[in-house]
N, C-alpha and C positions, 0 to 999 in steps of 0.2 A: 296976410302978414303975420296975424296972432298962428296961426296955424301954419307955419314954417317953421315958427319961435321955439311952440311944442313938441316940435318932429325933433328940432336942433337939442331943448334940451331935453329931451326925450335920449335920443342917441348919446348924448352927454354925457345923461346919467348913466345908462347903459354901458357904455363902453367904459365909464369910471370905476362902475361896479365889475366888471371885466379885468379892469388892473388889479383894482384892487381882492379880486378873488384869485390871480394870477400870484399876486406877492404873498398873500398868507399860503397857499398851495405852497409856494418854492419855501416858504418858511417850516415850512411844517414836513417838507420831504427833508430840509437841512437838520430839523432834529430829529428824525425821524431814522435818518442815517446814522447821523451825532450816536442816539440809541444803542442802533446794531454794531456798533462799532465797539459800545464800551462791554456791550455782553459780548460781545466775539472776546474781546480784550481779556474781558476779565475769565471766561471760560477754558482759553488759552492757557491763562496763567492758572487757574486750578487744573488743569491737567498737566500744565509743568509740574505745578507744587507737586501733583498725585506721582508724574512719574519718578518726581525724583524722589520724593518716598518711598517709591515702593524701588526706586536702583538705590535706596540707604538700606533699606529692609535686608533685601537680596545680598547687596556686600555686607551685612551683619551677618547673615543667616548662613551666606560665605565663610566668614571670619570666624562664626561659630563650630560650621561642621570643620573647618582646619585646625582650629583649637581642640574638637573632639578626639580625631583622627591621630593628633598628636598626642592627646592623655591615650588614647587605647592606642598607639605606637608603646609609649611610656610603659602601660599594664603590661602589652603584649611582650615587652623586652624583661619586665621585673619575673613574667610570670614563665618564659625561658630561660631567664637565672635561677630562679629557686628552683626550674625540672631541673636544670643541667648539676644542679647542686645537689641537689635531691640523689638524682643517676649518679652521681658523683660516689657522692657516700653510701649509696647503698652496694655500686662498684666495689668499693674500699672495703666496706662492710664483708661482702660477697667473697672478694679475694681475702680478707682477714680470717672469715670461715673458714675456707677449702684451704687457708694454710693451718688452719688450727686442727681443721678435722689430717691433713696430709700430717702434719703433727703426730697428733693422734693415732693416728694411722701406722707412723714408724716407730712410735713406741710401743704400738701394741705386736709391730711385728719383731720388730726388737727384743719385746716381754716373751708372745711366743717363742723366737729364735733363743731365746736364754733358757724358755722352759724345756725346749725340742732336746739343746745342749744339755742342762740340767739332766733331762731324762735319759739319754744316750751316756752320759757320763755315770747315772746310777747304775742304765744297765751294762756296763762294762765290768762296773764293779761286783752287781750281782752277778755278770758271767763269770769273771776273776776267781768270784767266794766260791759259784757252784764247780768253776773247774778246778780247784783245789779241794773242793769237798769230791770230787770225782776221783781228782789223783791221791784223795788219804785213800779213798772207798778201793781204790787199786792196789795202794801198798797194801791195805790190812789183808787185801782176799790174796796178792803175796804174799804175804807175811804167815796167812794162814794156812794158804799153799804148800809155802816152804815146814810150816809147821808139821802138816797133814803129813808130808813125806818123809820128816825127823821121826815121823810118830811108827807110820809104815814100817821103817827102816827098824826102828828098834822092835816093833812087834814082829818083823821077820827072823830078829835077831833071837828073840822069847821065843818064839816059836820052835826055831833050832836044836833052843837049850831046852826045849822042853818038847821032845819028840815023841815021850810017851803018851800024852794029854792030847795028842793029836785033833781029836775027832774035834774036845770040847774047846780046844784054842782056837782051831777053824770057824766054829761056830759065835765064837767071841769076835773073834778077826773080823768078821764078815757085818756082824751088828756094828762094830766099830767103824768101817768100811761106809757104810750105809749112812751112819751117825754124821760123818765127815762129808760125805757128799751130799746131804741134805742140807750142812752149815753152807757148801760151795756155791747150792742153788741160788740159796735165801740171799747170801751177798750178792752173788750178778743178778738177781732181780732187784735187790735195790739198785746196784748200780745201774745196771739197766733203765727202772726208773727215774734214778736221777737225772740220769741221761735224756731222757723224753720228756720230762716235768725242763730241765732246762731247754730242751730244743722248743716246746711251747712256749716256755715265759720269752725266749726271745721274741718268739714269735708274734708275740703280743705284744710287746717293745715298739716293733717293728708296726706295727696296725697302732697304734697309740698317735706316733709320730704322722704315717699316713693320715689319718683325722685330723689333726693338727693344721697340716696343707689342705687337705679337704675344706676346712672351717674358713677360710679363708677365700677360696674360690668360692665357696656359698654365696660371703659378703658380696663379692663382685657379680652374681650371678643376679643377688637378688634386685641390686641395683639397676641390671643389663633388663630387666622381666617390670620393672617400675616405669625405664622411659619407653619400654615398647609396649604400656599400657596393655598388659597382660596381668589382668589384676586376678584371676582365678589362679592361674599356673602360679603366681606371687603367695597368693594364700596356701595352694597346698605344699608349694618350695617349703615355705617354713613352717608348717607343719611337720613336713616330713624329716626338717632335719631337728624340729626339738620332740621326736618320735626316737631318734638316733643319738640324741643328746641322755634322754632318759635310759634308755638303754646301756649307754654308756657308765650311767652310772650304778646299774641295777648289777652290770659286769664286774664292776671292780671291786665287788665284795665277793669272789671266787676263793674258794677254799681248795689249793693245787694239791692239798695231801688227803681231802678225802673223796679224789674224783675216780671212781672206778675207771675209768676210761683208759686209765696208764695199765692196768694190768687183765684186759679185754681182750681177748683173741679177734683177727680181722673176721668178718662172716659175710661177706658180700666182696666181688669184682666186678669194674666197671671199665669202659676203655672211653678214651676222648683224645681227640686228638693223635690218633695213632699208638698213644700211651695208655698200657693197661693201669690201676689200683685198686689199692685193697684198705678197708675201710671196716673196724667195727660198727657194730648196733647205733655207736652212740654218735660218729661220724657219719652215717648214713642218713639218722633224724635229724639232722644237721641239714642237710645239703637237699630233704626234702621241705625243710622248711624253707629253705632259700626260695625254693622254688613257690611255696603258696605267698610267701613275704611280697616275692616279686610281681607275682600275680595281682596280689592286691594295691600294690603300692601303682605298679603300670596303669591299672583302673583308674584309679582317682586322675592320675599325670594323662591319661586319654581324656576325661571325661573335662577335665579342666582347659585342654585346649581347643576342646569341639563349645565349651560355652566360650572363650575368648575370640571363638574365631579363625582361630590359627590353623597353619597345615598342619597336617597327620607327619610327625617326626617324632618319634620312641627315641630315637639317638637322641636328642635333643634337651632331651629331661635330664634334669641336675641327679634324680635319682637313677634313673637307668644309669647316666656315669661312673655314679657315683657304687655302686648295687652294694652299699656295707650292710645295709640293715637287716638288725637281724645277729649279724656274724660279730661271736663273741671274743674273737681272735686267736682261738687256739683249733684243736680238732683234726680241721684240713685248712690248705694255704688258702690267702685269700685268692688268689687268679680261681681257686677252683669253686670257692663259694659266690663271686663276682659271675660267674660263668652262668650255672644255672639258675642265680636272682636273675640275673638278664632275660634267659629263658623263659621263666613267668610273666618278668617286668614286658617284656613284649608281647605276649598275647593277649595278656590285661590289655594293656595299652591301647588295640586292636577292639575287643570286647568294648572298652570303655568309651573310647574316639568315634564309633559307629552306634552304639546302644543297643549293645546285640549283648546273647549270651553263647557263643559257640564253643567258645573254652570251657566258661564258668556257671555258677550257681549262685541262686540266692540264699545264702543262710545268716539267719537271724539278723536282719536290716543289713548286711553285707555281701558283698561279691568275692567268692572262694573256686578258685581255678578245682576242674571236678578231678578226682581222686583215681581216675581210670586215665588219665594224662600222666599221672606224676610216673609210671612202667616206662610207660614211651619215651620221657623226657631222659630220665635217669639211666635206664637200661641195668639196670642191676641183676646180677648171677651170685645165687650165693656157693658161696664155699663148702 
C-alpha cells in the first residue's frame, strides 16, 4: 500500500515537473519569438530609414547636378554671347579697315591719277614750249636763209660791178660762202638736237607714267605673294622694286644739255624682230647692261622660288614683267630695253632655280651672266 502511494506520488511529481517544464518551454519560445520579431522590426525599419536616405541623397545629388547643368547651360549661353559679340565687332572692326584701307586706296589712286594728269599736263606744256622753241629755231635758220641769199644776191651783184678785182672777190666770195654754210650747219644741229633732246624727254614722260601704273600692280602683287605664303619671292619683290625706286631717283637729276649722246654718230646695227637699228656707243652700253641687270635680277627671282618651293616660272616674276631696271628712260624705247632684260632675266632665272652656273659667274659674292653670251644675245655689227 505505502509502496503504490510512492509509485503514485512519484509519477505525480513527475509528470507535474513535466507540465510544468512544458509551460516555462512555451513561455520562453513566446518571448523568444516576441525577440526576433522586434529585431526583424526594428532592422526593417533602419533599412527603411537607410533607404530612404540614401533615395533623399540621390534626389539631392539629382537636384544638384540639374542645378549645375543649368549654371554651365547659363556660362555656356553668356560665354556664346560675348564669342558672337566679340566676332561681331571684330567683323565691324575688320570691315571698318578694308573700308578705310579701300579708302585709302582711292585716294591714293586718285592722288596718283592727279599726279599721272599733273605730269601729262606739264608734259604738254613742255612739248608746247619745246615746239615753239623748234618752230623760232626754224624761222631764224629762215630768216637766215633768206638772209644768206639777200647777201649772195648782192655779192653777185659786187661782184659784176667789180669785174676787174675778179680773182680777189672770188676768193672773198667763197670765204663768205663757207662763213654762211658753217652758220647753216650749227643751226640744224641745234635744231636737230632739239629735236632729239625733245623726242627723249617725252620719252621719258611716257616711262615716268608707266612706273606710276607699275607701282600699283606691285601693291597688288605683293599682297597676291603674302596669301600664297611665298615669303622669299615676297622679300626679293620688294627688294627689287625699292632697287627701282632708287634708281629712279638717281635719274632724275639728268642733265639733257650735257649728254653727248645727242650729237654721237650710230656705230653698231642690230636686227630683231625682222627689224634692223642703229644705235651709238652709248645706246649700245645700254642695252648691254639690260642684259646683265636681267641676268642678275632673274638669279635672285629663281633662287627665291626654288627656296619657297614653287614651280620654275620666269614669266611669273613681278620683275621679269616688269624688265624696267636699270632703264633710265631715254637712249632706246622701252619694248627694246624690256626685251633684252627679259633675255638675261631668264637664264638667271634658270641658273638661279636649278643652282647651276651655265650662263653665269661668280664675281665678288655675286652671280654676273659671263661676257662671252652678251655677242650671242645682242648680235651687234658695227658700222
Amino acid at each position: 500500500m505505502s509502496i503504490q502511494l510512492l509509485n503514485r506520488s512519484l509519477l505525480a511529481t513527475v509528470v507535474g515537473a513535466a507540465l510544468a517544464l512544458g509551460t516555462a518551454g512555451t513561455s520562453f519560445a513566446r518571448d523568444r519569438n516576441s525577440a526576433q520579431y522586434d529585431a526583424r522590426t526594428a532592422q526593417e525599419e533602419g533599412e527603411a530609414n537607410r533607404k530612404g536616405k540614401a533615395r533623399a541623397e540621390k534626389a539631392e545629388r539629382e537636384q544638384q547636378a540639374v542645378a549645375n547643368e543649368r549654371a554651365e547651360a547659363r556660362a555656356d549661353a553668356r560665354a556664346r554671347a560675348d564669342l558672337n559679340a566679340r566676332v561681331n565687332a571684330d567683323r565691324v572692326e575688320a570691315r571698318a579697315r578694308a573700308d578705310a584701307n579701300a579708302r585709302a586706296r582711292v585716294r591714293a589712286d586718285n592722288e596718283s591719277a592727279r599726279r599721272v594728269a599733273a605730269r601729262a599736263a606739264a608734259a604738254r606744256d613742255r612739248d608746247q614750249a619745246r615746239a615753239r622753241s623748234i618752230a623760232d629755231a626754224r624761222r631764224d635758220a629762215d630768216r637766215n636763209a633768206a638772209r644768206h641769199q639777200a647777201e649772195q644776191a648782192q655779192e653777185r651783184a659786187r661782184i659784176n660791178r667789180a669785174a676787174p678785182y675778179g680773182q680777189e672777190v672770188s676768193a672773198e666770195r667763197h670765204r663768205r660762202n663757207a662763213e654762211r654754210q658753217a652758220d647753216r650747219n650749227r643751226v640744224e644741229n641745234r635744231v636737230d638736237r632739239s629735236r632729239e633732246i625733245a623726242r627723249e624727254r617725252a620719252r621719258q614722260e611716257a616711262y615716268r607714267d608707266h612706273l606710276a601704273e607699275r607701282q600699283r600692280l606691285a601693291r597688288q602683287r605683293s599682297i597676291d605673294l603674302q596669301r600664297a605664303n611665298r615669303l622669299a619671292q615676297y622679300r626679293y619683290q620688294q627688294q627689287y622694286y625699292e632697287r627701282l625706286r632708287q634708281m629712279r631717283l638717281r635719274d632724275a637729276r639728268y642733265d639733257w644739255g650735257r649728254d653727248p649722246y645727242f650729237h654721237t654718230a650710230p656705230s653698231y646695227r642690230y636686227m630683231r624682230g625682222g627689224n634692223y637699228y642703229q644705235v651709238n656707243n652709248y645706246a649700245a652700253d645700254l642695252l648691254r647692261k639690260a642684259v646683265r641687270l636681267g641676268y642678275e635680277e632673274g638669279y635672285q627671282a629663281g633662287r627665291a622660288d626654288r627656296m619657297d618651293g614653287w614651280r620654275y616660272s620666269y614669266r611669273d616674276s613681278f620683275a621679269y614683267q616688269d624688265g624696267n631696271y636699270g632703264y633710265p628712260g631715254y637712249y632706246v624705247d622701252r619694248a627694246e630695253y624690256n626685251h633684252y632684260f627679259r633675255q638675261g632675266f631668264q637664264r638667271g632665272y634658270e641658273d638661279g632655280y636649278y643652282g647651276q652656273s651655265r650662263y653665269g659667274r661668280y664675281d665678288n659674292g655675286n652671280m654676273s651672266i659671263l661676257e662671252a653670251l652678251l655677242p650671242v644675245i645682242l648680235n651687234f655689227v658695227r658700222l
